[in-house]
C-alpha positions as CSV (number, residue, x, y, z in Angstrom):
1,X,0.0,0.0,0.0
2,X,2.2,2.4,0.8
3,X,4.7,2.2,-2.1
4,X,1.1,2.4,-4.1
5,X,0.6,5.6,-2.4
6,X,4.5,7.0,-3.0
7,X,4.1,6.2,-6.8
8,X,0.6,8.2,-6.8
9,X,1.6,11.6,-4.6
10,X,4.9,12.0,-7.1
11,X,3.0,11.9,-10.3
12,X,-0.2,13.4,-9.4
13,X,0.4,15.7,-6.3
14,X,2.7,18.7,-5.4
15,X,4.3,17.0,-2.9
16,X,7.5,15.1,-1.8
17,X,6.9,11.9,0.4
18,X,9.2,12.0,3.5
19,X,8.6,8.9,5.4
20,X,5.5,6.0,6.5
21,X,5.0,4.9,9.4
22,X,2.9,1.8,10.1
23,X,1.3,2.3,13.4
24,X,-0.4,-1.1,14.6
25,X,-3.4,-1.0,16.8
26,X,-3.4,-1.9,20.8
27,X,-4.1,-4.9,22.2
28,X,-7.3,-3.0,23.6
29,X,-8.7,-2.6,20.5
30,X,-9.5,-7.1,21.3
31,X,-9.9,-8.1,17.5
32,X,-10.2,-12.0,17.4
33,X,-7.1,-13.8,16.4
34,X,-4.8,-10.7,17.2
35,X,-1.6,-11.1,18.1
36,X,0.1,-9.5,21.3
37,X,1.0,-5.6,20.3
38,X,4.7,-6.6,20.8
39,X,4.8,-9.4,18.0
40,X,2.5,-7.0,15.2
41,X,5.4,-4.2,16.2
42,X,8.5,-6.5,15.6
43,X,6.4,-8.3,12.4
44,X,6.3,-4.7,10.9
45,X,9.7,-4.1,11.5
46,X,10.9,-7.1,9.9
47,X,8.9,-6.7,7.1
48,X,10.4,-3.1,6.4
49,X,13.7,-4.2,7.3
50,X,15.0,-2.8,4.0
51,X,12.9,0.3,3.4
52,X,15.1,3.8,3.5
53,X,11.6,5.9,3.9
54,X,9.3,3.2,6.0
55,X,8.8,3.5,9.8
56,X,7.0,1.7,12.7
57,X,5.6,4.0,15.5
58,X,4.8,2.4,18.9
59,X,3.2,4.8,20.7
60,X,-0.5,3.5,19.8
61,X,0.4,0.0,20.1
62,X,1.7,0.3,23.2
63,X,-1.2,2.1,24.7
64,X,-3.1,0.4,27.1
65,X,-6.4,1.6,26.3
66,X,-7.5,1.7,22.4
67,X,-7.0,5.3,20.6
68,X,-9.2,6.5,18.0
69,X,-7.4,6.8,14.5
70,X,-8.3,10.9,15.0
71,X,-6.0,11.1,18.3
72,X,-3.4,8.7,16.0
73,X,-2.6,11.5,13.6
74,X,-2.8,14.2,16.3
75,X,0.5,12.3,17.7
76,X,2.2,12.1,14.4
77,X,1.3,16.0,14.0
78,X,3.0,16.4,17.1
79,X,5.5,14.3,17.2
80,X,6.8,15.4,13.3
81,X,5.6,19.0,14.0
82,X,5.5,20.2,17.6
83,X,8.7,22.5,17.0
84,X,7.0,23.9,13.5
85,X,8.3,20.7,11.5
86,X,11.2,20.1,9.1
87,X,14.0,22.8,9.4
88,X,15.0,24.1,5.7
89,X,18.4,24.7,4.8
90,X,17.8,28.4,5.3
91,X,17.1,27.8,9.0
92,X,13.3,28.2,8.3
93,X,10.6,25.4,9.6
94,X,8.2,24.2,7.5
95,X,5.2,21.9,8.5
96,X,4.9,18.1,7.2
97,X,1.6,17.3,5.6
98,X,0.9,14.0,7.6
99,X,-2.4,12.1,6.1
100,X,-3.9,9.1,6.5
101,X,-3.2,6.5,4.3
102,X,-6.4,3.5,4.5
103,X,-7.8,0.8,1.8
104,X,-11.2,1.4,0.5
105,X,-12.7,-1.3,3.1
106,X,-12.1,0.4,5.8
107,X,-13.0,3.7,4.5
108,X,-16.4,1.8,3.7
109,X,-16.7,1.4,7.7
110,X,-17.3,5.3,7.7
111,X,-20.5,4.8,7.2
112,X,-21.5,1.8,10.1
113,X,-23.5,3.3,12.5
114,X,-21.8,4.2,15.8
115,X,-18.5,2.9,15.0
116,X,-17.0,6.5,14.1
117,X,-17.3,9.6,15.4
118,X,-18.7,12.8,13.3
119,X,-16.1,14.9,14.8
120,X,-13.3,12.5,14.3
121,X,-13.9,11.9,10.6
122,X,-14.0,15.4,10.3
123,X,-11.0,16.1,11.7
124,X,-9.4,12.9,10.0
125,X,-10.4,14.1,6.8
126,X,-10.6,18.0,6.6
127,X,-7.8,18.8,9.4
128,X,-5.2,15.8,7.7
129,X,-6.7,14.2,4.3
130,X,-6.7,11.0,3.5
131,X,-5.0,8.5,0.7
132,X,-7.6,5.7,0.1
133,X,-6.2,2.6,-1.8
134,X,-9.2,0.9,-3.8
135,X,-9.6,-2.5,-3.1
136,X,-11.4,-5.1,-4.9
137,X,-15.4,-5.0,-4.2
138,X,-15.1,-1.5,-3.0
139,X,-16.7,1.1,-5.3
140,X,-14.4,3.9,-3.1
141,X,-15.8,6.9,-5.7
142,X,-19.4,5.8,-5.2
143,X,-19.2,5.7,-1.4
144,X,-17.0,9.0,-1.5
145,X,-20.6,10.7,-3.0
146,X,-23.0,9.2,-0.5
147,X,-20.5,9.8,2.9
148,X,-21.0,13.3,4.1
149,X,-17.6,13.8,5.7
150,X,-15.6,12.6,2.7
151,X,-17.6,14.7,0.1
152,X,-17.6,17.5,2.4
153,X,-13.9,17.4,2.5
154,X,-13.1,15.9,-0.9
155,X,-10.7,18.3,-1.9
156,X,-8.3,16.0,0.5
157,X,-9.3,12.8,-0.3
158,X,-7.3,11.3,-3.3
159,X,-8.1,8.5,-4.2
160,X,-5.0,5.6,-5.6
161,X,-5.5,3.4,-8.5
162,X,-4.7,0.2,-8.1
163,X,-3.2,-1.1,-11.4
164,X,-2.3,-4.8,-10.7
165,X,-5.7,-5.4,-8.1
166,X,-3.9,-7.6,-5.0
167,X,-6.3,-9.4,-2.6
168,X,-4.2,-10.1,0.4
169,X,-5.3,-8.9,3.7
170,X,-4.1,-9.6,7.3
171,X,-7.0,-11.4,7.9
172,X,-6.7,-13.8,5.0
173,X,-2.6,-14.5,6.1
174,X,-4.0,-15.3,9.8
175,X,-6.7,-17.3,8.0
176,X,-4.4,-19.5,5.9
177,X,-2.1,-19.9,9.0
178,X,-4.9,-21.3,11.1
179,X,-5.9,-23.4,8.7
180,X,-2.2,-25.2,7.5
181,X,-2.4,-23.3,4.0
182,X,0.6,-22.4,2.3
183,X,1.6,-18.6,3.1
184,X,5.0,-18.3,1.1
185,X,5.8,-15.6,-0.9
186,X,2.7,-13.7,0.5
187,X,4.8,-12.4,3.5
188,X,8.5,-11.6,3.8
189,X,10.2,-14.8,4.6
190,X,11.8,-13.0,8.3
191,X,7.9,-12.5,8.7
192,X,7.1,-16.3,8.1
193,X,9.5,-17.8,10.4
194,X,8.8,-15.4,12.7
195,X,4.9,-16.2,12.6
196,X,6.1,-20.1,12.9
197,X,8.6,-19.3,15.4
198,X,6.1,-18.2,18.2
199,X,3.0,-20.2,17.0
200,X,1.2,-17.1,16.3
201,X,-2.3,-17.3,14.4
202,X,-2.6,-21.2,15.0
């Protein structure tokens, strides 16, 4: 996803990408079949072992109480621009755009009832933006029309084509673990003996 993203924001948007980070959710947040905050944390860093530009951010993970994806980027915001951002070579600070980068299912979950607050999408979506991979089954433009939070902030939602369509999802790897299917070549092979190492997903 997030080389996806790169590719898109140089060709189609006036901006230079600085960094990722992946920021894995708490053990609070008590998804079935989740493994402990500690192993998703080290997983993600083996799997960008080799990235110059990719990151993994602990502070959510380690949380002991589930934060809201709205409070999420309020920490990257301060954590990447609490002293008025990137220093220039002229001395000057400038501020980092920091937006959320999501796959069209889960911007689809917008619109369950309950599940998101109005405030918070606001502020996801007009105060950062968002970069919404599509996804397979997800008709992302469609739902952008009906959702009143993304149309009302549209101007910073872009949506990413995806150009070769790629179905893999966490849930399908922890799937195919539990059920003795083949997961090679899917995951980084560090990731895979990792996952077999400490009998996660079993």
């Amino acid at each position: 996803m997030f080389e996806i993203a790169r590719d898109h924001v140089l060709d189609h948007l006036p901006y230079e990408v600085l960094g990722g980070y992946f920021s894995p959710v708490s053990d609070a947040y008590a998804k079935p079949g989740l493994a402990s905050w500690q192993h998703r944390v080290r997983m993600c860093e083996m799997g960008i072992s080799d990235s110059q530009w990719l990151m993994v951010d602990s502070w959510e993970p380690s949380n002991e109480r589930y934060i809201r994806t709205a409070r999420v980027l309020d920490h990257f915001d301060q954590m990447l621009n609490g002293e008025g951002g990137l220093e220039m070579p002229d001395g000057t600070r400038r501020k980092i755009r920091i937006m959320l980068l999501a796959g069209g299912d889960l911007i689809q979950s917008f619109a369950i009832p309950n599940l998101w607050k109005e405030a918070d999408l606001d502020h996801i979506v007009g105060d950062f933006g968002c970069l919404i991979i599509e996804r397979t089954g997800a008709d992302v433009h469609d739902f952008l029309l009906q959702n009143d939070a993304l149309y009302r902030h549209r101007k910073n939602v872009f949506v990413v084509k995806q150009y070769i369509h790629n179905d893999i999802s966490s849930t399908k790897i922890r799937l195919f673990i539990k059920r003795g299917m083949s997961i090679k070549y899917l995951l980084p092979k560090s990731v895979i003996d990792y996952i077999y190492e400490h009998g996660l997903y079993r």
